[in-house]
N, C-alpha and C positions, 0 to 999 in steps of 0.2 A: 504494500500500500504506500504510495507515495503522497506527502503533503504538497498540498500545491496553496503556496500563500498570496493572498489579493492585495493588491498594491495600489495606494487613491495617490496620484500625482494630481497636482492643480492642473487645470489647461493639459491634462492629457486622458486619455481613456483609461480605465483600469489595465495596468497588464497581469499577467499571471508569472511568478516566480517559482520555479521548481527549488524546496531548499534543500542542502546539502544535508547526507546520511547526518552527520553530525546534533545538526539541528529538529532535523526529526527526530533523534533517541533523545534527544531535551526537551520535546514536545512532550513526549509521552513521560517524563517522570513526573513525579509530585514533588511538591513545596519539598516536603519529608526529605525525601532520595535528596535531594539540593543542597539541604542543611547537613546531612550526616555524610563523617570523612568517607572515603572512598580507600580502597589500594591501588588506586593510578593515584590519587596524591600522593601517597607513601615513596619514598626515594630509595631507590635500592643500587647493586654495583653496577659497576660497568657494562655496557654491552658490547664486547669484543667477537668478532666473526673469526673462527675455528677452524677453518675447511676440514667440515665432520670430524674431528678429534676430542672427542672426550676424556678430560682426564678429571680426578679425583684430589683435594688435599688432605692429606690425613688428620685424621682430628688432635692426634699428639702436636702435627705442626702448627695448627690452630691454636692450641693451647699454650704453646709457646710463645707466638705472635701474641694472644692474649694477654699475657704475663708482664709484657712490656707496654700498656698504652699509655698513650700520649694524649692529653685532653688540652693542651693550649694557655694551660694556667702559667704563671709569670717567674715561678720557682723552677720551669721546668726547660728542659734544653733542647732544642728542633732538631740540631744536628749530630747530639747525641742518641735521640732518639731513632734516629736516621742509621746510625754508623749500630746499634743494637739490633735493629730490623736487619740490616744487611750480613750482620754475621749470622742470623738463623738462615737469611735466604744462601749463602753459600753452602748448607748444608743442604740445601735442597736439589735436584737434577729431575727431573722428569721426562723422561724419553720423547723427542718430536714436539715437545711444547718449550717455545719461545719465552726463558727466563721475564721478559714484558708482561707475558701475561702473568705468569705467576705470580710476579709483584705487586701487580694492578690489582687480582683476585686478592693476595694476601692481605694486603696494607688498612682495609680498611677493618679486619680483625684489631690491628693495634690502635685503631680510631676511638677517643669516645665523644660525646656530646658535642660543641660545636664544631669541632674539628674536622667530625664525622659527617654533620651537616655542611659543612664546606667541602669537603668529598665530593660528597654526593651531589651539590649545588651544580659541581663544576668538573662532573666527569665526562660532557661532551670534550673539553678544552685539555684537560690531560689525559690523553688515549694512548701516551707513551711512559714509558716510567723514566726518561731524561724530561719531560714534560712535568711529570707528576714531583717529582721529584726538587725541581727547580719552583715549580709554584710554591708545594709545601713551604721551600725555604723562606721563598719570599716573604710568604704570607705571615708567619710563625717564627721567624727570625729576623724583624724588620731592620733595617739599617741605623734605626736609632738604639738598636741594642747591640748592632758590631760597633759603631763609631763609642758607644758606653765600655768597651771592652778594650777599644784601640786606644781611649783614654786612660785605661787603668794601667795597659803596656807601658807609657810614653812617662807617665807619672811613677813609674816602677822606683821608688829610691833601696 
């Protein structure tokens, strides 16, 4: 069944508009359906294309990744955080799957709360893990916290 919507222009005939799938399945919900979340809001990983290879992370490495997150608080170090994450991924190898993905799948295990929501915010924009990588920094190591550091160097007595 297709909606077809009537359209009043001044100075013109009525036309008829066929509207898109879209707006027909929002025809059809209730106020209800409108107000309560959905899981197309919900923010999940990355969507990386496979060519059909399926692989598995074990849940031990999971739990390690776990063990280490990183939430963005002020006490807490990007690039340490970083150089932690990388020594679990060196123990990892996975036959035919591209160490990128596995970073991109792993990383967001050691994510929590905004940090994780900046993940997810922004995982069309890091689809590589030199990408992912370098934002995190930026974002979570801003320059007014190296230049705070470069001062502590330079004032060294």
């Amino acid at each position: 069944m297709k909606l077809i919507h009537s359209i009043v222009y001044p100075n013109q005939i009525n036309q008829e508009v066929s509207l898109s799938p879209v707006f027909e399945a929002m025809a059809k919900k209730t106020l209800l359906e409108f107000c309560a979340p959905t899981m197309e809001n919900i923010r999940t990983g990355l969507v990386l294309r496979i060519e059909n290879l399926e692989f598995e992370l074990e849940p031990s490495l999971i739990n390690m990744v776990q063990a280490i997150q990183y939430s963005g608080m002020v006490n807490e170090d990007a690039s340490a955080h970083l150089q932690d994450f990388m020594e679990i991924r060196n123990t990892i190898a996975i036959e035919r799957v591209n160490q990128d993905i596995i970073l991109l799948h792993l990383i967001p295990f050691s994510l929590v709360r905004r940090v994780k929501q900046w993940f997810y915010a922004n995982k069309e924009d890091i689809n590589t893990w030199a990408k992912c990588s370098k934002a995190f920094l930026a974002k979570f190591f801003p320059i007014g916290k190296t230049n705070a550091l470069i001062g502590k160097i330079t004032n060294f007595q």
